[in-house]
MARBA-451407 format. One record per residue (C-alpha): x, y, z. Coordinates in steps of 0.02 Angstrom, whole numbers, plus 50000, padded with zeros to 5 digits. Each point is the difference from the previous one (the first is absolute). Layout:
// residues N
XYZ;...
//
This chain:
// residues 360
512015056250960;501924997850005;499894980849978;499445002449841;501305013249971;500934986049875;498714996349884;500344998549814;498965007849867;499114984449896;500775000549824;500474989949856;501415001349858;499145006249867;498745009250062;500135019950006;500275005150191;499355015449964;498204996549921;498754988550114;500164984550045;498584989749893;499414985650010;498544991649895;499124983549980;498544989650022;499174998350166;500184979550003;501044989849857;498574991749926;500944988749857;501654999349897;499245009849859;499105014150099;501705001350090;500895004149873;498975008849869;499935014150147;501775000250031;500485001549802;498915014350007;500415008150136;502004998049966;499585007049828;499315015450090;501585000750116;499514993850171;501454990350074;499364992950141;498474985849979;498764994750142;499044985949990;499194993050180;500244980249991;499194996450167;498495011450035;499055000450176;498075002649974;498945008150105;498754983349985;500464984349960;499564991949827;500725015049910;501564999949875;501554997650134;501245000249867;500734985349902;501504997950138;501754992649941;499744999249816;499675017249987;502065002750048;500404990549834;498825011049897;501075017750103;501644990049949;499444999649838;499345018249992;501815004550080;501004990449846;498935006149874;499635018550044;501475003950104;499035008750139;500104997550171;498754990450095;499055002750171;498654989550084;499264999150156;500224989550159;499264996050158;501044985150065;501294992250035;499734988249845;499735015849893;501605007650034;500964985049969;499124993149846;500115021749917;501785000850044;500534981049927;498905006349854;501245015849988;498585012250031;500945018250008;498735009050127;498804993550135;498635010150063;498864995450176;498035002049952;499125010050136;498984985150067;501724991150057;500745017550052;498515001350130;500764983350075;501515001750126;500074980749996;500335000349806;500875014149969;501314991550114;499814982949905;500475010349842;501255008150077;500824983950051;499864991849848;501275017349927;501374999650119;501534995849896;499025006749842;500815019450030;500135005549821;497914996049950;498725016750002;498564997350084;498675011350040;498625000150130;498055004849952;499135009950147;499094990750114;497984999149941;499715009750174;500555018050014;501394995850130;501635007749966;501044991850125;499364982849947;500775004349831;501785006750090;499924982350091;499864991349831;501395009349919;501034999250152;499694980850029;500644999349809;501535012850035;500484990650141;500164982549876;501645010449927;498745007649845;500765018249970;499115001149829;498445003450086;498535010649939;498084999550031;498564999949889;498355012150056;498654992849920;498625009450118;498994994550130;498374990250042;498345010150067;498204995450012;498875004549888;499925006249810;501575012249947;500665008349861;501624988550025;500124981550044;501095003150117;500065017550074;501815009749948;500015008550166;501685008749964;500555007350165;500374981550047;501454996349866;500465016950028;500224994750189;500964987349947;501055009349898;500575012450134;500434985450131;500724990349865;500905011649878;500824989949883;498704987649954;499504995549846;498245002149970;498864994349843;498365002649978;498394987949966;498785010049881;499344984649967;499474993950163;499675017150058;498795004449856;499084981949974;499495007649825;501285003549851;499295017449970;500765004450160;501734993549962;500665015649909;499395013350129;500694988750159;501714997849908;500275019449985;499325005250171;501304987450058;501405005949898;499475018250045;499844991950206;502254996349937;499934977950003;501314989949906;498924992249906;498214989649949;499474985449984;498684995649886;499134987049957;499794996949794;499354983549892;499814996049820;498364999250000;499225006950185;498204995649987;500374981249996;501115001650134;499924987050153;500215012750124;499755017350045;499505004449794;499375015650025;501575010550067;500924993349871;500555007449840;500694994249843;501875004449963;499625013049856;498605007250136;501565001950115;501375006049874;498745015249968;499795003850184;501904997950040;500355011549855;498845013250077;500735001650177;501025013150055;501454998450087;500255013250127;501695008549987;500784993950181;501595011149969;499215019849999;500965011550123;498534999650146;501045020350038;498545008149924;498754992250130;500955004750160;499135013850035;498274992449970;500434985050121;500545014450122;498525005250009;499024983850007;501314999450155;499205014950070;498254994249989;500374980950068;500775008450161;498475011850017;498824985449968;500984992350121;499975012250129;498135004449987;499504980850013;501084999250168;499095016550052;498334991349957;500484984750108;500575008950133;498055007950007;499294983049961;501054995650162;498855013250087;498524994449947;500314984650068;500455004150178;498555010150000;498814986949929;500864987350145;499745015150145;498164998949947;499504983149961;499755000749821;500284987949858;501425000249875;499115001549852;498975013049944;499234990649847;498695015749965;501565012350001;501064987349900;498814998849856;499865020150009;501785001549995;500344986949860;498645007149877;500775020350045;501664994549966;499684990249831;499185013949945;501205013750015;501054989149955;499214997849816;499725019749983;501885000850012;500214989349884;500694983450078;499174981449985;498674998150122;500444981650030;501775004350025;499285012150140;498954988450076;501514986750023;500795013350101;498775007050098;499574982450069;502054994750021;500015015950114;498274996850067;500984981650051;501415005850075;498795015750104;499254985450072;501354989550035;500865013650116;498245002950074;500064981150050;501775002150075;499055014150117;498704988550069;501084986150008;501265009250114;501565000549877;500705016849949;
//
């Protein structure tokens, strides 16, 4: 999107510009001491940038909510002692103000408040005149994309140029793998409209269990964010909130020290020719599905000549299990299959409706 074309990448003096972004802390500040025992450790291991969430919204009330304005006095103190830079999270008006008086370095929206148009421009109100402070914005808890572009834009439009987002994953029904489903092709989306965007990744959040951390973090790295953010404590199974995505610094250090970094500089000159022919196939993909529209087309005007229904559910079950099936004997995912075949199915009957309904 070209308002976004002057967006700033979020760094810090200090911090290497050409490794990830990181940054590592507890879930909720819980007291002075737990405060700062994590952030000795984790500055020993070389994080630079400390998290700590001072108010925390609960799904139910009667939870830990966080320990509120006190809790900036215990980051101040984490800030003089350590050196690192601090980042918290807000959802009002109050928020911002109190983090920014506090000298918090980097704000970031939670995905609760990011879902709400009416506090997202609260926020953003509460930044105007406050250019210079990062602040990024989690995904909405709903897959919706463009409620997450109307979050960062609400933000952009405050003035904010050191803007980034945070994809921490996404709500869905049921039992998972993930807390919150990755589904990828959605930062990815966001990525292409907004190309210069900083975006960090959530293993934490994403995962819901620590033993998950270390594969989400270098999926995302390999998927080309800016950074993670992850949540760590001194001692996670007494923690107030959210204890079991959360590792202990050393736990951290040893997963840090295993990622690889993919090299973002290799000549791509070698792959030309491959993506030429991926080229190829996308335009004759593209040309059979118009062909096979074009026939669904047919089908309808003939189905509307003689009084039939749309939907053929006998022939659409046929169809569905035939295609799935050749479609594992050569070797591709069946479920992958099965999302196309009923996106093409959709869009058959879509132009079929057109037919009856007199539109071209």
């Amino acid at each position: 999107m070209e308002m976004f074309n002057d967006l700033q990448p979020i760094t810090f003096p200090g911090v290497d510009p050409d490794q990830p972004l990181v940054i590592a802390g507890p879930c909720s500040a819980e007291s002075e001491e737990q405060l700062l025992d994590t952030a000795r450790q984790l500055a020993a291991n070389g994080v630079k940038i400390f998290r700590a969430g001072i108010w925390k919204p609960r799904t139910k009330p009667g939870g830990f909510e966080g320990v509120g304005l006190k809790g900036l006095l215990w980051m101040q103190q984490v800030k003089k002692e350590t050196g690192m830079y601090t980042a918290t999270e807000v959802a009002t008006h109050e928020h911002v103000n109190a983090a920014l008086d506090a000298g918090i370095d980097l704000l970031w929206i939670g995905a609760r408040t990011a879902a709400n148009p009416f506090a997202m421009q609260d926020i953003a109100d509460a930044l105007r005149g406050h250019e210079d402070v990062p602040v990024l914005v989690k995904n909405p808890v709903n897959p919706d994309l463009e409620l997450w572009i109307g979050g960062i834009q609400r933000i952009y439009n405050a003035g904010i140029r050191k803007l980034g987002a945070i994809h921490r994953g996404f709500s869905a029904y049921g039992k998972h793998l993930y807390r919150n489903e990755p589904q990828w092709h959605i930062p990815v989306e966001l990525h292409r409209r907004i190309p210069n965007i900083t975006i960090v990744c959530d293993p934490s959040h994403m995962g819901g269990r620590r033993e998950l951390i270390s594969p989400i973090s270098q999926q995302s790295l390999d998927m080309g964010v800016d950074g993670l953010m992850i949540e760590c404590h001194c001692d996670p199974d007494k923690a107030l909130s959210d204890n079991n995505q959360q590792l202990t610094p050393d736990n951290l250090n040893v997963i840090l020290n295993a990622l690889v970094v993919r090299d973002t500089h290799v000549s791509t000159e070698n792959l030309s020719t491959l993506r030429q022919h991926i080229d190829h196939c996308d335009n004759e993909l593209l040309e059979i599905l118009a062909k096979r529209m074009r026939i669904a087309k047919e089908i309808g005007t003939y189905k509307k000549e003689h009084n039939m229904q749309i939907v053929q559910a006998a022939r659409y079950d046929e169809i569905m299990k035939r295609r799935v099936k050749q479609a594992e004997s050569l070797g591709l995912n069946p479920e992958f299959m099965k999302e196309v075949m009923q996106a093409i199915h959709e869009e058959s009957v879509n132009l079929q409706l057109s037919l009856f309904e007199g539109k071209k």
